[in-house]
C-alpha positions, -999 to 999 in steps of 0.1 A, spaced: -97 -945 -837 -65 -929 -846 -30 -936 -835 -27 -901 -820 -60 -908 -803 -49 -938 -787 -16 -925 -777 -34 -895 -760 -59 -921 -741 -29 -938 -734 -11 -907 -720 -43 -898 -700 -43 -933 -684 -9 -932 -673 -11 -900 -656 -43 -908 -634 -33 -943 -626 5 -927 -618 -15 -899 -596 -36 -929 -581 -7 -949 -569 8 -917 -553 -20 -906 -536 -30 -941 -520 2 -959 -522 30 -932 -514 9 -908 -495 -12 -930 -483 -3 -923 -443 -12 -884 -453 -47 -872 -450 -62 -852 -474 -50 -816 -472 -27 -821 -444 4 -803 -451 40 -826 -447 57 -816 -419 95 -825 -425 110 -825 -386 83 -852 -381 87 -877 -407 102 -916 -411 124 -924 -432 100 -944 -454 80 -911 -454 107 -894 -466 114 -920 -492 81 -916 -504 80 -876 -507 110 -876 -526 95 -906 -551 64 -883 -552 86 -850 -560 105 -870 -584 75 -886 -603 56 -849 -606 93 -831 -617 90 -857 -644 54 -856 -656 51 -817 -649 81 -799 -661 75 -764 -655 78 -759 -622 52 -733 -618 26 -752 -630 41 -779 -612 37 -762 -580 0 -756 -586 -3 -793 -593 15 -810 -563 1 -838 -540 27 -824 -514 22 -793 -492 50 -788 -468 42 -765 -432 61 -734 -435 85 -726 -407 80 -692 -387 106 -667 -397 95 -641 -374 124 -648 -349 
């Protein structure tokens, strides 16, 4: 195996064991496809949205990709009024 094949298995690794820990570590009190509603969280939640925003604005740097790609999907507030 070659070094650039073992730095890209490396690399692959990373990111799914980094996307596991956020999914069932920090994001663990969210059920799938819920959407984050940000008048109702703790402050631990909090804590761990902006460690999860952090971690993808790291790994993913453009941001429209990164926005495809996100764990985190926030309720969007009515602006009818």
């Amino acid at each position: 195996m070659t070094k650039q094949r073992i730095y890209e298995a490396n690399i692959k690794r990373s990111v799914a064991e980094m996307y596991h820990h956020m999914e069932n570590n920090l994001l663990g009190w969210l059920n799938d496809g819920d959407e984050v509603d940000e008048d109702n969280l703790t402050d631990e939640q909090i804590d761990s949205v902006f460690a999860v925003q952090a971690i993808e604005e790291e790994w993913v740097l453009d941001p429209d990709l990164r926005q495809e790609m996100t764990l985190l999907t926030f309720i969007e507030e009515d602006t009818d009024d």
